[in-house]
ZADO-915249 format. One record per residue (C-alpha): x, y, z; residue number from 1. Coordinates in pm, whole numbers, m for minus. Layout:
! ZADO-915249
<rec u="X" v="Y" w="Z" nr="NUM"/>
...
This chain:
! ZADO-915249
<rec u="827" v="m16882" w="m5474" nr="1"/>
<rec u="664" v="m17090" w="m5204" nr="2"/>
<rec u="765" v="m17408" w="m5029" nr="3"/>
<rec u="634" v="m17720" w="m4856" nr="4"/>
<rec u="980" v="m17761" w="m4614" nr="5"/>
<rec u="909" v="m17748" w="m4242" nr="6"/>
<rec u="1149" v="m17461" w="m4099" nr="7"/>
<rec u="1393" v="m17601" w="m3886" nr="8"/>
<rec u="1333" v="m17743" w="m3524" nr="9"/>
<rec u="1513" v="m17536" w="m3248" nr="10"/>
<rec u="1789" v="m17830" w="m3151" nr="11"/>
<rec u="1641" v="m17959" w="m2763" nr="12"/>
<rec u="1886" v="m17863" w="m2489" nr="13"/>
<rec u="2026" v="m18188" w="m2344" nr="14"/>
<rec u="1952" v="m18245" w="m1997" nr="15"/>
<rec u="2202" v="m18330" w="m1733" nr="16"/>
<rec u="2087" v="m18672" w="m1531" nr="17"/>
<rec u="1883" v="m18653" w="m1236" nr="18"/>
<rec u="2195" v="m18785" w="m1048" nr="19"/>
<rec u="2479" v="m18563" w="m1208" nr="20"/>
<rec u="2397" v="m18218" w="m1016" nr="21"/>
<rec u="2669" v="m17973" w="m990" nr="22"/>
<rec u="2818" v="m17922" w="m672" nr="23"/>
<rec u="2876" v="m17485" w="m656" nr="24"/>
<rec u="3174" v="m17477" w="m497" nr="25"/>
<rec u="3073" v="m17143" w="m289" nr="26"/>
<rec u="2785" v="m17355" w="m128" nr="27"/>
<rec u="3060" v="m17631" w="m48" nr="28"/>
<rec u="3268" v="m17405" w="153" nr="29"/>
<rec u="3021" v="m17246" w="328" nr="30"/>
<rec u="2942" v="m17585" w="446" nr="31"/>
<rec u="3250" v="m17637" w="569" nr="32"/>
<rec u="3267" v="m17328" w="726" nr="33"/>
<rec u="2990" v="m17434" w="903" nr="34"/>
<rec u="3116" v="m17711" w="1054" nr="35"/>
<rec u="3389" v="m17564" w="1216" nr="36"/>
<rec u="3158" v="m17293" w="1369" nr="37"/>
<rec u="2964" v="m17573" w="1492" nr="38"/>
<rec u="3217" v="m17747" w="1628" nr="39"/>
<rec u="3336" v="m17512" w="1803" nr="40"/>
<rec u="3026" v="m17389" w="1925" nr="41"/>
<rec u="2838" v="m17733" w="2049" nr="42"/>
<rec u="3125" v="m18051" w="2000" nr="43"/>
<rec u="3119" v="m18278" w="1764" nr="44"/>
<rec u="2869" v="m18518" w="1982" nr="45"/>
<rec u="2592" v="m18254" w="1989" nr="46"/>
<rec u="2697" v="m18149" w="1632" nr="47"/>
<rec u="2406" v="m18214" w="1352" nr="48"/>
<rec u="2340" v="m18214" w="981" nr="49"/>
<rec u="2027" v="m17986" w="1079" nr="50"/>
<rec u="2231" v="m17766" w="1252" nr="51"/>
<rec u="2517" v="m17717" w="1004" nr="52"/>
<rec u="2259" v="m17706" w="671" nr="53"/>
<rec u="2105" v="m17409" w="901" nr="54"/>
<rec u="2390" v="m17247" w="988" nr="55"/>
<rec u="2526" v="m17227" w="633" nr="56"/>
<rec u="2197" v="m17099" w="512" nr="57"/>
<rec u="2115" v="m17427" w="306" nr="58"/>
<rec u="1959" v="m17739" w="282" nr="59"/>
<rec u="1996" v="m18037" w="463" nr="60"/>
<rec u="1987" v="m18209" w="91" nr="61"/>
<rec u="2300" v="m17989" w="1" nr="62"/>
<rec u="2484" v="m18174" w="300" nr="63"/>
<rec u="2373" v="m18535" w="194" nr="64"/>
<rec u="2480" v="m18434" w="m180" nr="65"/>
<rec u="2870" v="m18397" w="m48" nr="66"/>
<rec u="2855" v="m18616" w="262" nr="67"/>
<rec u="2714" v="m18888" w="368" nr="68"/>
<rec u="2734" v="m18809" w="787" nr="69"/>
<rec u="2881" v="m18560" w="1010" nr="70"/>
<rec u="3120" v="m18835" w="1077" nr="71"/>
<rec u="3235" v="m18825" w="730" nr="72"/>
<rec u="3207" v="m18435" w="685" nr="73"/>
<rec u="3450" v="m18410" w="974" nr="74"/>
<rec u="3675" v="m18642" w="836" nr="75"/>
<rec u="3679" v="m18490" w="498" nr="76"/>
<rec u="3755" v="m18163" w="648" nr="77"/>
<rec u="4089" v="m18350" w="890" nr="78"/>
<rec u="4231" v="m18508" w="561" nr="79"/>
<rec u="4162" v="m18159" w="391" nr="80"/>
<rec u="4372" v="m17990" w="657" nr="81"/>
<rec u="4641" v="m18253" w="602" nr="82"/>
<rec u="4655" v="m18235" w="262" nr="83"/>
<rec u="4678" v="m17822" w="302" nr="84"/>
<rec u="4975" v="m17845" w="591" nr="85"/>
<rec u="5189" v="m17562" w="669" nr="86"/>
<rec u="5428" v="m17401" w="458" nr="87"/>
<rec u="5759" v="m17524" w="466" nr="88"/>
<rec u="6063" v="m17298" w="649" nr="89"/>
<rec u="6373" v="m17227" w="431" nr="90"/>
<rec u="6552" v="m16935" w="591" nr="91"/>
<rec u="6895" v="m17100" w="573" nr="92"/>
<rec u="6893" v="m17209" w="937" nr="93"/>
<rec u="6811" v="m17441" w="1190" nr="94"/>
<rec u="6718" v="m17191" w="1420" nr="95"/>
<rec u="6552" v="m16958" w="1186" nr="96"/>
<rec u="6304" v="m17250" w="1046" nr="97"/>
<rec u="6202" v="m17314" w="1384" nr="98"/>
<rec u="6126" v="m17023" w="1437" nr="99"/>
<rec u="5937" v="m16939" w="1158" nr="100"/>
<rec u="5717" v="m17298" w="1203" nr="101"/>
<rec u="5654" v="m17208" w="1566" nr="102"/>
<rec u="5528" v="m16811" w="1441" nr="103"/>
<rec u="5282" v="m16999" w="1175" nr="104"/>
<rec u="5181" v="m17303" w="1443" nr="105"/>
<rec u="5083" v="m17049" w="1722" nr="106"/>
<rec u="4876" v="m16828" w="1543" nr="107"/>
<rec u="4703" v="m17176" w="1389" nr="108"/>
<rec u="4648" v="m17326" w="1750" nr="109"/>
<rec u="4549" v="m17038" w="1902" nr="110"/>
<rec u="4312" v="m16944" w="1671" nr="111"/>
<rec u="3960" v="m16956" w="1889" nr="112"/>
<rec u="3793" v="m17153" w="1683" nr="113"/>
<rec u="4097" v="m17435" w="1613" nr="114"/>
<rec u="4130" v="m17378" w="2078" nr="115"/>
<rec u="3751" v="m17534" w="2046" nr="116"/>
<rec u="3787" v="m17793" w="1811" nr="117"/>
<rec u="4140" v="m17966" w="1867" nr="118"/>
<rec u="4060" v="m18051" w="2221" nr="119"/>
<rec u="3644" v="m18166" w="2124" nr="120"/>
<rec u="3827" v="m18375" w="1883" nr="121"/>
<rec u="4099" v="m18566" w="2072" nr="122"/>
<rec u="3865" v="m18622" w="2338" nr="123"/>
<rec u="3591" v="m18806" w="2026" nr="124"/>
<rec u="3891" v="m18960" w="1879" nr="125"/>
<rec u="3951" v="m19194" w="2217" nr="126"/>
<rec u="3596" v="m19331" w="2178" nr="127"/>
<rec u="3634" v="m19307" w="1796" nr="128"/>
<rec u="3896" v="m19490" w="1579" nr="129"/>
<rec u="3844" v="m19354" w="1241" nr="130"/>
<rec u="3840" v="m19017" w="1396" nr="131"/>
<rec u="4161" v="m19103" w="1568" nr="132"/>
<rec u="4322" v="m19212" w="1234" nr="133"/>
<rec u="4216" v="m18912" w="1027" nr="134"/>
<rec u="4389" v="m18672" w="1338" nr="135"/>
<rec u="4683" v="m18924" w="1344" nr="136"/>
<rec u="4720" v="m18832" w="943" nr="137"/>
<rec u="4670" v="m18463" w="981" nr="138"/>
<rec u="4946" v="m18470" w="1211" nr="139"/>
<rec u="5205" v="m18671" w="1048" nr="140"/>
<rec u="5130" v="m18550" w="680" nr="141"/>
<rec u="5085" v="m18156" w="838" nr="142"/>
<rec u="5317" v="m18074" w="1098" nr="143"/>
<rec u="5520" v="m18359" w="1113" nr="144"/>
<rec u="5601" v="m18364" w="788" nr="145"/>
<rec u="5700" v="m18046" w="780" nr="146"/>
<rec u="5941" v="m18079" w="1112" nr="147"/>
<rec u="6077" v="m18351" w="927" nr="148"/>
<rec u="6200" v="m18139" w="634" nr="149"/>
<rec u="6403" v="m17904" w="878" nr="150"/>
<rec u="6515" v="m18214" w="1023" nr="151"/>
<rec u="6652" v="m18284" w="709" nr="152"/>
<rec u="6761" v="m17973" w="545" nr="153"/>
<rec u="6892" v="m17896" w="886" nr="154"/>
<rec u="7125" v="m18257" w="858" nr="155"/>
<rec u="7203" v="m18186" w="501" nr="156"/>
<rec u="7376" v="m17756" w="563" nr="157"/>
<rec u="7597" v="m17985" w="862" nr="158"/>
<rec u="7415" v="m17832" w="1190" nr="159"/>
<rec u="7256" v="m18183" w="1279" nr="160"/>
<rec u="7419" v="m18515" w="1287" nr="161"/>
<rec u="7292" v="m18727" w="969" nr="162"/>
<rec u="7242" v="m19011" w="1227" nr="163"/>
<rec u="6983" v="m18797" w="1433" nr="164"/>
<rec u="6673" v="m18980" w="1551" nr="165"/>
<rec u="6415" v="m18855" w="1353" nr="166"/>
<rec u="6125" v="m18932" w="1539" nr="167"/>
<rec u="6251" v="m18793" w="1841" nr="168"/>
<rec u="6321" v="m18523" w="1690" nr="169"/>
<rec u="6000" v="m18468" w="1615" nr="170"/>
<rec u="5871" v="m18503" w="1923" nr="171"/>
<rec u="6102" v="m18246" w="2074" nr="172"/>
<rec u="5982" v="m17967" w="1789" nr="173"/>
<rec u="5620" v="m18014" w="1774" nr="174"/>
<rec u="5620" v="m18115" w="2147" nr="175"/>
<rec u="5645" v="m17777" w="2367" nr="176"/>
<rec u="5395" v="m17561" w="2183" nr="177"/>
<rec u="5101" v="m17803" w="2131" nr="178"/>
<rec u="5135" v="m17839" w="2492" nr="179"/>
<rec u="5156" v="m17464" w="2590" nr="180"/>
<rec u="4841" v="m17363" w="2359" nr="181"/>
<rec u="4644" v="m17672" w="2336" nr="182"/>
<rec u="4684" v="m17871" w="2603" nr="183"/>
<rec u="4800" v="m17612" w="2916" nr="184"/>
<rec u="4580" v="m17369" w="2728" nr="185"/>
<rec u="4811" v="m17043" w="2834" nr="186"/>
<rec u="4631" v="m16712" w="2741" nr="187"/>
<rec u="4916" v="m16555" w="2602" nr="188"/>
<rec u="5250" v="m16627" w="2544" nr="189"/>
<rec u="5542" v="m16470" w="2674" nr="190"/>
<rec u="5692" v="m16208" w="2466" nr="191"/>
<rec u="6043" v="m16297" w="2295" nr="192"/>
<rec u="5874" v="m16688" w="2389" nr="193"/>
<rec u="5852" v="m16851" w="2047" nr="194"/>
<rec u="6201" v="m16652" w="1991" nr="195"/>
<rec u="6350" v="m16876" w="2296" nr="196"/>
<rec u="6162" v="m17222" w="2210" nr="197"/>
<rec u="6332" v="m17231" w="1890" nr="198"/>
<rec u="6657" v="m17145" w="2018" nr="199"/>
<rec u="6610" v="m17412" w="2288" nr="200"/>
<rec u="6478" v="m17648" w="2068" nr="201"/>
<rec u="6754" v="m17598" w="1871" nr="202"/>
<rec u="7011" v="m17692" w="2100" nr="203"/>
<rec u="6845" v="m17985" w="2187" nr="204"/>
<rec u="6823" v="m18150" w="1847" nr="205"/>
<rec u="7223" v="m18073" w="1828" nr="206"/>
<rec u="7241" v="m18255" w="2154" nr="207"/>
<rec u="7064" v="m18531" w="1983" nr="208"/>
């Protein structure tokens, strides 16, 4: 028996648009991770979309896909580490979450690569104000915000006053070990030092 039908047409694949190009994720974070490498290595000032795009083995096209500048890159990668922030203490005590905070901060600042980049950074936010907000975020969202939780649970089990100023609280936690790593840039801490900050820091915030 024989037929005049046409055999079916193999259905065309539809095409994404031109402008609709998956991002891989893997070639994303090696971008990133290329930034901080550069950062560290060279400053933000000397830092370039060349040099990251070679560094992280691609494209300078696979940098313009995601960002539009370095400027923005870095900023994307300040709100990232906001939005990330630090794990938040619960041991039961004021002295134990401080602890704890201070063990995870350290390690953090005095990471080489963070010793390179926090200090490059402040010294481009002076001259730069959206640079300067983006740090001033990371900060209050990150470690702040944190602090301010012990603050808080710390009021709440009946070791700190309820009327305790907050933001000088703040300023007394956070204060002594961003100065010590970042700023005074010490080597190596003490041993038993992190142990003493927090009991310190401790009794100051009851003194509050």
């Amino acid at each position: 028996m024989t037929t005049n039908a046409e055999p079916p047409r193999p259905t065309p694949r539809r095409r994404a648009p031109a402008g609709a190009a998956v991002l891989r994720e893997d070639v994303t974070e090696a971008i990133r991770a290329a930034v901080f490498e550069e950062l560290a290595s060279v400053g933000y000032a000397r830092m370039s979309i060349e040099g990251i795009a070679r560094r992280a083995g691609v494209g300078k096209t696979a940098v313009y896909r995601r960002w539009r500048s370095k400027l923005h890159l870095v900023l994307d990668l300040v709100s990232a580490i906001a939005v990330q922030g630090l794990p938040a203490p619960d041991t039961g005590s004021l002295e134990g979450d401080l602890l704890l905070l201070y063990q995870v901060t350290s390690r953090a600042l005095r990471h080489p690569v963070a010793g390179q980049i926090i200090p490059d950074l402040q010294a481009e936010a002076a001259r730069n104000p959206d640079i300067a907000d983006a740090l001033q975020k990371a900060l209050r969202e990150g470690q702040y915000g944190v602090a301010s939780g012990i603050v808080r649970a710390a009021a709440a089990r009946g070791e700190l006053s309820p009327d305790v100023d907050e933001d000088l609280a703040l300023d007394l936690i956070s204060g002594p070990l961003y100065w010590r790593a970042v700023v005074a840039r010490s080597p190596k801490l003490p041993k038993g030092y992190l142990e003493k900050l927090a009991a310190a820091t401790a009794a100051g915030l009851r003194a509050l």
